[in-house]
C-alpha positions in Angstrom: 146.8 98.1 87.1 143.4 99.5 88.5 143.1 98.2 92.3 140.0 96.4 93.2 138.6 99.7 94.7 138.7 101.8 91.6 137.6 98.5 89.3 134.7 98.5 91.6 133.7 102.3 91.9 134.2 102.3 87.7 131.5 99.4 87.1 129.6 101.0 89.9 129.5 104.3 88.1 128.2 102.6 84.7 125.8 101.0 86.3 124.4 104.0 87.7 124.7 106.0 84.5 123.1 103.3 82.4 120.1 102.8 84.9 119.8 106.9 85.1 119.8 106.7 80.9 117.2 103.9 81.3 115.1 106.1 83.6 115.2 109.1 81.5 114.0 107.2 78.0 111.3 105.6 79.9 109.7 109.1 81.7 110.4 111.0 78.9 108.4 108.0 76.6 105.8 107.9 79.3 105.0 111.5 78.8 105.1 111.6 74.8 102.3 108.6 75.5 100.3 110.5 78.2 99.4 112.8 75.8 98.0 110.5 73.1 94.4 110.4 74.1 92.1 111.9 76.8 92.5 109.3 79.6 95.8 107.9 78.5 97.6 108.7 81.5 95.2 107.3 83.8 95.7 103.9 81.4 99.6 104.0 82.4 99.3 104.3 85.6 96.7 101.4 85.4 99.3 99.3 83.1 102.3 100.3 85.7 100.2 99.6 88.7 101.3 103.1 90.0 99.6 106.3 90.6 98.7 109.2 88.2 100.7 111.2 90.5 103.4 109.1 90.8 104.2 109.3 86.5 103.6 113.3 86.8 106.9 113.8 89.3 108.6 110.8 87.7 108.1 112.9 84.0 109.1 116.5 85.9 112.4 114.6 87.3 113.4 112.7 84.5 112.8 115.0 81.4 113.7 118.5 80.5 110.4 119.3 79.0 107.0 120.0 81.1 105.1 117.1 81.3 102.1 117.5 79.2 98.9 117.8 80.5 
């Protein structure tokens, strides 16, 4: 039987893994997006109520790619 400590640290480790999955389909979606149309980025950061920069270093640590310009 697990003790309350390891029970704890396990959910607490699938919590984190889930919210870092999370994380990395909504960046890398957010740059696929970015790229639809001249202005589209600027259109995010308008619907997020967050700054242009702000989805460029959120894209750059949560994808693999290069953000797209």
């Amino acid at each position: 039987m697990k003790s309350l400590e390891e029970a704890v640290r396990a959910a607490k480790k699938e919590r984190d893994e889930a919210i870092d999955a999370a994380e990395k389909k909504l960046w890398t979606t957010i740059n696929e997006l970015k790229g639809r149309y001249h202005g589209a980025q600027t259109d995010i950061a308008q619907i997020l109520d967050i700054t242009r920069d702000t989805i460029l270093k959120n894209v750059k640590k949560h994808t693999t790619d290069k953000p797209n310009k």
